[in-house]
N, C-alpha and C positions, 0 to 999 in steps of 0.2 A: 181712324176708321181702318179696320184692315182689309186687306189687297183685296179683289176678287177678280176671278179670270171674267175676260171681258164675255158678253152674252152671246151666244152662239159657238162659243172658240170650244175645240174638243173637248179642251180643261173642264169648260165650266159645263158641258153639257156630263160628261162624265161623275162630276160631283153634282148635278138632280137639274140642272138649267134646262127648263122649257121654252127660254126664248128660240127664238125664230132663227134658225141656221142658215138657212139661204140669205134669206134678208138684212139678215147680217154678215155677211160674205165669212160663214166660218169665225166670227170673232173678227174682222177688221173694220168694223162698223158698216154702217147702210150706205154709205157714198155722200155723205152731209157732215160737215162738221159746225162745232160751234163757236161761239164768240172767242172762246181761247184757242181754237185751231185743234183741241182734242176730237175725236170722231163722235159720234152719234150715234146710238143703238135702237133699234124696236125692243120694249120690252114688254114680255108678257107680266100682266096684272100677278098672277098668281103662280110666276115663278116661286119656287123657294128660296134661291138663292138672290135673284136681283126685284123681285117684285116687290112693290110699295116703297122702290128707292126715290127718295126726292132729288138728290144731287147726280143722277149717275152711278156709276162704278169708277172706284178709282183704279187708274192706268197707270 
């Protein structure tokens, strides 16, 4: 799978990412992480870049 800038982070909002910036603190996730201790995103459905991801983004 290749890289993607995390959802909200200027990177990815730069290359077409409509997820949620605030609520994703800029790209450091929303303040939740998961069972492996990576962070947790809001993503929006119809991003182009992170939408309809089933796994995440990887980090």
């Amino acid at each position: 799978m290749e890289k993607r800038n995390n959802p909200g982070s200027d990177e990815a909002i730069e290359a077409g990412c409509s997820c949620a910036v605030l609520d994703n603190e800029h790209g450091a996730g929303c303040g939740w992480t998961g069972e492996n201790g990576q962070p947790l995103f809001w993503i929006t459905s119809n991003c182009p870049i992170h939408g309809g991801l089933k796994d995440g983004p990887e980090t």
